[in-house]
C-alpha positions as CSV (number, residue, x, y, z in Angstrom):
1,X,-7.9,36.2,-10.5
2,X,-6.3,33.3,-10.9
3,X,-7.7,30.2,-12.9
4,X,-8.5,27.1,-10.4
5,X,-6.2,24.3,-12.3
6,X,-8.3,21.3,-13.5
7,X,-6.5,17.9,-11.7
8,X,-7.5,14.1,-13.0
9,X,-6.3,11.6,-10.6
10,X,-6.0,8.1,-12.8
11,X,-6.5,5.3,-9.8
12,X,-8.2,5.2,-6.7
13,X,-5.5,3.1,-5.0
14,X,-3.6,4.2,-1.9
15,X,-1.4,6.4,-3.8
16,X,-4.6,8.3,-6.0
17,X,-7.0,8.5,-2.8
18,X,-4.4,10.4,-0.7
19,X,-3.1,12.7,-3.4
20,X,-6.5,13.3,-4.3
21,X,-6.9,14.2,-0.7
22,X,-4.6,16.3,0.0
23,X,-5.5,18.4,-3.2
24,X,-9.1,18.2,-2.5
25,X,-8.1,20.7,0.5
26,X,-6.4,23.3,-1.9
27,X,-7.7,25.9,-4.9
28,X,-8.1,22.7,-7.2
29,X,-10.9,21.2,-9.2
30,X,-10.5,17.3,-8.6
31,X,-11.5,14.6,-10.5
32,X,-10.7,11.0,-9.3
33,X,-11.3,7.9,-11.9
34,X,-11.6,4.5,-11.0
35,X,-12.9,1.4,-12.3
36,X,-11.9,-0.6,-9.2
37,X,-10.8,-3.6,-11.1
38,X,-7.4,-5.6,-9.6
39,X,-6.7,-3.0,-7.6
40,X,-3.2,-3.3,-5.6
41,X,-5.1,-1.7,-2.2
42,X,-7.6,-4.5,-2.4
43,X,-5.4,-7.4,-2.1
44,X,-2.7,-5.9,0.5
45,X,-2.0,-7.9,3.8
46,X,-2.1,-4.4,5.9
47,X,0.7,-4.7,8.1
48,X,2.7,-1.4,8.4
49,X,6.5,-2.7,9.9
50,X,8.8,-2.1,7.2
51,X,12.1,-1.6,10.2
52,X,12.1,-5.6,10.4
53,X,12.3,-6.0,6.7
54,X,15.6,-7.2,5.2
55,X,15.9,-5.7,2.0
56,X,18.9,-3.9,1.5
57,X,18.0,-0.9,-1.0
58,X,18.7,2.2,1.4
59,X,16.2,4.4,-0.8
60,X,13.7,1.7,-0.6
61,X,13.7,1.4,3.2
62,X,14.0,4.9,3.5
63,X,10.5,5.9,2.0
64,X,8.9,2.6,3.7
65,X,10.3,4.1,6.9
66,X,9.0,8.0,6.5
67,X,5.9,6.0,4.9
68,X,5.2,4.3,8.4
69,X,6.1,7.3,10.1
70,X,3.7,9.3,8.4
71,X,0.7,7.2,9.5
72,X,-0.2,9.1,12.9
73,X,-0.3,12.7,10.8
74,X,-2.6,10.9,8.1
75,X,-5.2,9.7,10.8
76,X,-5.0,13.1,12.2
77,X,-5.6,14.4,8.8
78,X,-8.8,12.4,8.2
79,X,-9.8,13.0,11.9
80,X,-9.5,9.2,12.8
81,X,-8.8,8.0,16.5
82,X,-5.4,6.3,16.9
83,X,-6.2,3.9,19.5
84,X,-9.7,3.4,18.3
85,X,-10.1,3.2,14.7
86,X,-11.1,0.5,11.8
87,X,-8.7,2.0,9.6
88,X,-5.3,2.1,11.7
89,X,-4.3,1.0,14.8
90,X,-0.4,0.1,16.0
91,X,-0.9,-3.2,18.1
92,X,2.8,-4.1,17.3
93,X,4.2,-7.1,15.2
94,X,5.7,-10.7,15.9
95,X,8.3,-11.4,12.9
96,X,9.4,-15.2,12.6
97,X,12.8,-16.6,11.5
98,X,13.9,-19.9,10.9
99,X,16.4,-20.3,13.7
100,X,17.2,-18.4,16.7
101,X,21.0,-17.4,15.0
102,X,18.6,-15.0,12.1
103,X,16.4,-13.9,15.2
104,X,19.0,-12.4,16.4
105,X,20.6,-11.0,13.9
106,X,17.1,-9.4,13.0
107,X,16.9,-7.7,16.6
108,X,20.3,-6.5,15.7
109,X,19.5,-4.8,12.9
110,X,16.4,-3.6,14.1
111,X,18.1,-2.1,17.4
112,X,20.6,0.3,14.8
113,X,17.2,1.2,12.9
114,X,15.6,2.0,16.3
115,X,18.1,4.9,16.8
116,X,17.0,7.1,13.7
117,X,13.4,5.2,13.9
118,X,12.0,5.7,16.9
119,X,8.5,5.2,15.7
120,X,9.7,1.0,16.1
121,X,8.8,1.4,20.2
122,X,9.8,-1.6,22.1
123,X,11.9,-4.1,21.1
124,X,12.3,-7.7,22.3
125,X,12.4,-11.6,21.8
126,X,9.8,-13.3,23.3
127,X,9.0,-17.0,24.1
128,X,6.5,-18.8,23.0
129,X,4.6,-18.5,26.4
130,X,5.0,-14.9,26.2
131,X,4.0,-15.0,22.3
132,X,0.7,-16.7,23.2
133,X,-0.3,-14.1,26.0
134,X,-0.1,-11.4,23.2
135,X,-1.8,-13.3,20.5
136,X,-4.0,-16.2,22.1
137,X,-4.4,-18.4,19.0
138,X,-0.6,-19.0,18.7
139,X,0.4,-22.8,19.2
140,X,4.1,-23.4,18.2
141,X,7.4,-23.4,19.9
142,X,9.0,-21.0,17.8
143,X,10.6,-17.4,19.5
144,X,9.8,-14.5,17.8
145,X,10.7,-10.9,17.8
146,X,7.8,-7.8,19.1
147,X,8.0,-4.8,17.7
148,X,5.6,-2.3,19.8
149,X,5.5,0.1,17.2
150,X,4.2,-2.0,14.6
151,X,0.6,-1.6,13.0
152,X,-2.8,-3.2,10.8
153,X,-4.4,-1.1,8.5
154,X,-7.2,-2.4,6.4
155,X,-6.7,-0.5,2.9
156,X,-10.0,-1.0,1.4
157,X,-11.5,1.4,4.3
158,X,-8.4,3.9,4.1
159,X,-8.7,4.2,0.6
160,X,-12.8,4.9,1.4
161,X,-12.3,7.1,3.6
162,X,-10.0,9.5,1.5
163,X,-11.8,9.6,-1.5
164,X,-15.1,9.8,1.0
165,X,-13.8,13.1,2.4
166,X,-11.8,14.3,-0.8
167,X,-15.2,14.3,-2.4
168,X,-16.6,16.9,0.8
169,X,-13.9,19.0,0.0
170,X,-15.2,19.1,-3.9
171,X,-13.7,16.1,-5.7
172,X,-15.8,14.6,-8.0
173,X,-15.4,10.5,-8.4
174,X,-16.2,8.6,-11.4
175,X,-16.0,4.6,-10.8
176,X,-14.7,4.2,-14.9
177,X,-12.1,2.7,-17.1
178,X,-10.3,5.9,-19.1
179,X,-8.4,6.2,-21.7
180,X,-5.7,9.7,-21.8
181,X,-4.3,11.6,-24.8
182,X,-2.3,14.7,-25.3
183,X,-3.9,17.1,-28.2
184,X,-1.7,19.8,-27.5
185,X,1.2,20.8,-25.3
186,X,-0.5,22.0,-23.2
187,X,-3.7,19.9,-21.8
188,X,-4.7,16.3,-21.7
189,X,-7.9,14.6,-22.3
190,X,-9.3,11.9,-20.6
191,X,-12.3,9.8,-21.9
192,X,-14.7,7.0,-20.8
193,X,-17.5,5.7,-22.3
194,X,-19.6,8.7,-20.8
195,X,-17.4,11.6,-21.2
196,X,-14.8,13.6,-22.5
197,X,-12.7,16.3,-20.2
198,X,-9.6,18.3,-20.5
199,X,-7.0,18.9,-17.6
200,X,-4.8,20.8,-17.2
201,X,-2.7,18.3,-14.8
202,X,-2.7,14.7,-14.6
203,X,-1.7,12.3,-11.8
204,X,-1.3,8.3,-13.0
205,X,-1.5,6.3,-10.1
206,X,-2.5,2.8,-11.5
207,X,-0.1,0.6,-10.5
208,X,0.3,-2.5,-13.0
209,X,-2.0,-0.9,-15.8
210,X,0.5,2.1,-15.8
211,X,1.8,0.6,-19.3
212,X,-1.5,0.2,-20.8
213,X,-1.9,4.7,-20.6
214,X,0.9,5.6,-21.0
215,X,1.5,3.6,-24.4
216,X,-1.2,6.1,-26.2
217,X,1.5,8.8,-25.5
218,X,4.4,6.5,-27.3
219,X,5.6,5.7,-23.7
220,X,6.8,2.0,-22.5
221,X,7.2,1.8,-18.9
222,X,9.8,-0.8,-16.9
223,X,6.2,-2.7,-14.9
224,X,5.4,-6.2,-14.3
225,X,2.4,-7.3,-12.6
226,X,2.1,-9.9,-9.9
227,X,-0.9,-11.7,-8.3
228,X,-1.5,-11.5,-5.3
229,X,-4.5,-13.4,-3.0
230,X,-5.5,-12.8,0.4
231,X,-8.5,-14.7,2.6
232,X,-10.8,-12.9,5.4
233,X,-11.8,-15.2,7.9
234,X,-14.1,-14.9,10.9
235,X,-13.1,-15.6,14.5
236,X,-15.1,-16.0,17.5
237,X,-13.0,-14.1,19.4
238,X,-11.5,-10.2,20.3
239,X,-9.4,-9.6,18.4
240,X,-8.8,-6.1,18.6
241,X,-5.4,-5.3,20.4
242,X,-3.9,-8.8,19.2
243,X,-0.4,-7.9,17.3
244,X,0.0,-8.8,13.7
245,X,1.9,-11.5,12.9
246,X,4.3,-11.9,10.4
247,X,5.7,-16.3,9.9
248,X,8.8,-17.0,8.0
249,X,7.5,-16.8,4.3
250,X,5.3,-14.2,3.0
251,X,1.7,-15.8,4.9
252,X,1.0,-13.1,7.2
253,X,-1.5,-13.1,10.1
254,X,-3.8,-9.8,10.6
255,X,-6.2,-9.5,13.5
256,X,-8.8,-6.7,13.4
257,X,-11.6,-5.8,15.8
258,X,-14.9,-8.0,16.0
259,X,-13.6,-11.3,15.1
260,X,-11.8,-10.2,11.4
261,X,-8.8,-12.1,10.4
262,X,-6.6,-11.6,7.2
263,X,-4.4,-14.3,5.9
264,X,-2.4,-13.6,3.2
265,X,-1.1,-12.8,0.5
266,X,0.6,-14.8,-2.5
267,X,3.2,-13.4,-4.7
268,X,2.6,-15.0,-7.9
269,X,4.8,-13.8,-10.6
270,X,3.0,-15.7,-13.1
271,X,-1.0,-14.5,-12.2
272,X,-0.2,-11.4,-14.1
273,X,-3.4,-9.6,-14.5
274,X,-5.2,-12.9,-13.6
275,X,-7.8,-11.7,-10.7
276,X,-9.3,-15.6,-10.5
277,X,-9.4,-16.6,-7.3
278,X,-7.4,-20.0,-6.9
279,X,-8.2,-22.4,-4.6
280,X,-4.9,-24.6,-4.4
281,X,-2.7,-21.5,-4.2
282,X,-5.2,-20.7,-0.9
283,X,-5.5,-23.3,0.7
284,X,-1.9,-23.7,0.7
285,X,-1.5,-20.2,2.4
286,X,-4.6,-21.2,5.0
287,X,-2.7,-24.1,5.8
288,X,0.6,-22.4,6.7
289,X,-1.3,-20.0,8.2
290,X,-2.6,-23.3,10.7
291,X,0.6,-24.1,11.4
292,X,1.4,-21.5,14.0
293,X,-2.7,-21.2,15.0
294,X,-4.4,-23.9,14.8
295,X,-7.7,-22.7,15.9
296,X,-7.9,-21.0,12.3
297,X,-9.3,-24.5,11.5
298,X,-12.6,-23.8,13.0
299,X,-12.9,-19.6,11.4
300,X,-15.5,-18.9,8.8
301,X,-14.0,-18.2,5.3
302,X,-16.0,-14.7,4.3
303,X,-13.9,-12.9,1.4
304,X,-11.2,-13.2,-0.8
305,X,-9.7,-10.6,-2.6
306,X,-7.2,-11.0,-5.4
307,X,-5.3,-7.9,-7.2
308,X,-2.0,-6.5,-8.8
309,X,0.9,-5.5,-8.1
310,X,3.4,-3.6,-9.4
311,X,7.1,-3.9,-9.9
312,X,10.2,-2.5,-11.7
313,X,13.0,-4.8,-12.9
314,X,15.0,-3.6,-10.3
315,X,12.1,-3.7,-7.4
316,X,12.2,-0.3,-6.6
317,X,9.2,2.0,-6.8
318,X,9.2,5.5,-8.5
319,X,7.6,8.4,-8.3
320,X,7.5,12.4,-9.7
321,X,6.9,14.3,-13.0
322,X,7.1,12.3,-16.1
323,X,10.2,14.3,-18.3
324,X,8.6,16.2,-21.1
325,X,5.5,16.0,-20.6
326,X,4.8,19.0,-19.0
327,X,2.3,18.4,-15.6
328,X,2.0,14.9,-15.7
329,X,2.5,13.2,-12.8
330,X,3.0,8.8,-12.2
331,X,4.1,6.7,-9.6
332,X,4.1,3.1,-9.7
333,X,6.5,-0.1,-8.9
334,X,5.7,-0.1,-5.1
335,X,5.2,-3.8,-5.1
336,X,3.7,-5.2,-1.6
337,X,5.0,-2.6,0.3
338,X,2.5,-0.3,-1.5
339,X,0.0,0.1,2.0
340,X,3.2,1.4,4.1
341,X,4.7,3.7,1.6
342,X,1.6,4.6,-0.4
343,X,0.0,7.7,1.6
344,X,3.4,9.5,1.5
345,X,3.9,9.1,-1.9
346,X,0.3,10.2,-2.5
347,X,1.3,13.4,0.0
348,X,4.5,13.9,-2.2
349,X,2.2,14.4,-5.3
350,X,0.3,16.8,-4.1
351,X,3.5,18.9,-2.7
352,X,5.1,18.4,-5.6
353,X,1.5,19.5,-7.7
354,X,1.8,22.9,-5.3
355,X,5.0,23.7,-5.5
356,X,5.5,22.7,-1.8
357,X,9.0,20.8,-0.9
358,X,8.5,17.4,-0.6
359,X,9.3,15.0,1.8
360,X,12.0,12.8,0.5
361,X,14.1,13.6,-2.6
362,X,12.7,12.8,-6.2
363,X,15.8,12.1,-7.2
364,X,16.4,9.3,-5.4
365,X,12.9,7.4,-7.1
366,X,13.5,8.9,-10.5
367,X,10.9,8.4,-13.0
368,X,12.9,9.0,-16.1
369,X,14.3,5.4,-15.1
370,X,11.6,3.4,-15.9
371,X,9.5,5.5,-18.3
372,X,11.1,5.9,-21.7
373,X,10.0,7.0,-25.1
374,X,9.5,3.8,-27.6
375,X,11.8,2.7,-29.7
């Protein structure tokens, strides 16, 4: 009979709680570890509408794209409604330029996506009279371009959820700070302050703090962190079908169901690993946030969340089998793109863990890039 193989999954992010999902449903013995500090998941804006972004790298765009595509099958995995769910729903998204001239040129490229892309739905430019009868709040006299098939997803709940139902299918979940060595060849040991265990495959899903484990194995790794802060307000008003909204600049507008509202978040390259919540850098986002809704001015601040992110020199994420170390896994770099590409990178793992195909090409996100022996 064959021996069940022992799995550690190292983060409870987006990228750990799927692949810990997905393995939880096969002949594995999973452990997930957490300590739930800066977490990337935490602090993500939640919109999933990667077609309208502008960025050029083709490998990039193409795992964002498969990453929003994968969304429906990962609801239906977990057994959440699509129309009628905390967790996911597509209400479609309003993207902002500065002029009508980048407008178009936006709904230009987004048309050629739309032809290998379906999963975009409608596109069109709409005036400000027709913006304000999708999203009530809006007060400006900017155009802006709809796309039907974009979506909110809260990540804090997602990530719940999967480690929730990973743990009925067997998982076990420890909410602790680990450190991992390599005794032998052929396991690893992972320790906390209450225990010691051997593995017999380990996943690294960590994000920024990807450096901090792997140096114990003589391993530097090509990660910066960033801050980032976002603000949860509270709106008198229903909120649930209103599209997300997405202003020139990186201050994005969420609308959830009973009166939720994110605003958010910063990208501050030099927070690092600073999770203090800072009042200027927020009420600068609030108050660009004002500018297109005014009537944020009278909703009730009620969280803030601040965590890391993680990115490469070059800005591209990676993901796979680390070279030479025999069943250890890592992905990192996603940066804020980490909620739309996350879950299919997590799926990825666990194919790639049970010698399934996978999705996309490894070789196009190659670890061996960024993780290096030291010097």
């Amino acid at each position: 009979m064959t021996q069940i193989k022992r799995i550690a999954v190292i983060g409870g992010g987006i990228v750990g709680a799927t692949a810990a999902f997905y393995l939880s449903q096969k002949n594995y013995e999973v452990d997930i570890y957490d300590d739930g500090v800066g977490q990337a998941t935490s602090a993500a804006a939640g919109i999933i509408c990667p077609w309208l972004s502008q960025r050029r790298n083709k490998e990039w765009y193409q795992l964002a794209s498969k990453g929003a595509a994968f969304y429906p099958q990962l609801m239906h995995d977990l057994n959440e409604s699509l129309t009628d769910s905390d967790i996911y729903k597509q209400v479609g998204t309003l993207v902002f330029k500065k002029n009508p001239n980048l407008l178009k040129k936006l709904e230009k490229t987004a048309l050629k996506r739309l032809e290998t892309a379906p999963e975009i739905g409608t596109l069109s430019l709409l005036s400000p009279k027709e913006i304000k009868a999708k999203f009530p709040i809006y007060d400006s006299e900017e155009s802006a371009l709809f796309a039907s098939g974009g979506a909110r997803v809260d990540g804090s709940l997602l990530t719940k959820k999967l480690i929730d139902q990973a743990i009925i299918n067997g998982a076990s979940h420890y909410a602790e700070k680990v450190v991992l060595s390599q005794p032998n060849s052929a396991d690893y040991i992972i320790r906390s302050k209450t225990q010691a265990k051997t593995y017999d495959i380990i996943i690294l899903a960590v994000g920024a703090w990807l450096p901090e484990l792997l140096n114990s194995l003589g391993l530097d790794v090509d990660i910066r962190p960033q801050k980032g802060q976002l603000v949860q307000l509270h709106l008198q008003k229903d909120m649930s079908n209103w599209p997300v909204v997405m202003p020139d600049g990186e201050k994005d507008i969420i609308p959830f169901a009973n009166g939720k509202i994110i605003v958010g978040a910063t990208h501050e390259n030099d927070g690092g690993y600073d999770l203090t919540p800072t009042k200027e850098k927020l009420a600068l986002m609030l108050e660009e946030a004002k500018e297109l809704a005014p009537e944020l001015k009278n909703a009730t601040i009620t969280g803030i969340r601040v965590g890391t992110r993680a990115y490469t020199s070059d800005f591209a994420p990676f993901f796979g089998a680390v070279p030479n170390y025999p069943n250890l896994f890592a992905a990192s770099g996603l940066g804020s793109s980490g909620l739309t590409s996350g879950p299919l990178i997590g799926k990825m793992l666990s194919q790639l863990i049970s010698d399934e195909p996978t999705d996309l090409p490894l070789t196009d996100y190659p670890v061996e890039r960024y993780i290096k022996k030291q010097d």
